[in-house]
Steps between C-alpha positions, in 0.01 A plus 500: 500500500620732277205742531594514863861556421468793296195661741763449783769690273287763437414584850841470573567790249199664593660525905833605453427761231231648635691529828725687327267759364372538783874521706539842259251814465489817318566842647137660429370180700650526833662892535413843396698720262329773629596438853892549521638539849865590640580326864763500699602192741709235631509153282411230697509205257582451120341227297693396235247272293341447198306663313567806729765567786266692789689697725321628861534811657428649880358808424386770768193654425413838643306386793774320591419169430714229283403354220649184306460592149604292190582582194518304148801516287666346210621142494796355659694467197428847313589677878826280445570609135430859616804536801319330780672277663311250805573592879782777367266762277183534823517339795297459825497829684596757217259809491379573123304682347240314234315655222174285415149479396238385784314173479130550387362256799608810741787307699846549574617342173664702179623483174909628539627672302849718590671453798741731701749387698607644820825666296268625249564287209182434337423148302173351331353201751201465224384615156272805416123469536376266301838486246729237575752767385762700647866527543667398857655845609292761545703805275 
């Protein structure tokens, strides 16, 4: 019985913590820090989760066509210690303009970095490539 016991406990360990490795990823795995990219666009959704908030943005490409793109940012409670406040800071419909670095898989999905609001002020959304670091208004 207790054999069983303390296999059971160690799968148990074995499932939530390797859950949580998985939940969370480096930079280098899943963007490029050689692939930075400026658009402009409307927000269409904010995501304010852990271990990242994702924001979404309705961005016109040249041919005309609209594409959802999403970008990762810092958690909910460093974008909180840094002046964002929920539903007052971004909100549904604001046009922005977000600095990133492009997903390595090739779809609409980037690494944030600074954003621009539509009156110019400019705030961090995520850390450098590959840092962690960085301060939360852009000088």
């Amino acid at each position: 019985m207790r054999i069983r016991s303390v296999a059971f406990l160690l799968a148990a360990c074995v499932l939530i913590f390797g859950a949580r490795i998985e939940a969370h990823h480096s930079f280098g795995a899943e963007y490029d820090a050689e692939k930075p990219i400026t658009l402009k666009g409307t927000l269409t959704k904010i995501e304010w989760t852990n271990p990242h908030c994702h924001l979404y943005l309705n961005v016109k490409e040249t041919n005309g066509k609209i594409t959802n793109w999403k970008f990762e940012g810092y958690p909910p409670n460093v974008l909180a210690r840094t002046g964002f406040k929920k539903d007052v800071t971004l909100k549904v419909g604001d046009d922005l303009t977000v600095f990133a670095w492009l997903a390595r898989n090739g779809t609409a999905l980037a690494h944030a970095r600074e954003i621009t609001l539509a009156d110019g002020r400019k705030l961090y959304f995520g850390p450098p490539a590959g840092t962690g670091e960085g301060t939360p208004i852009v000088p």
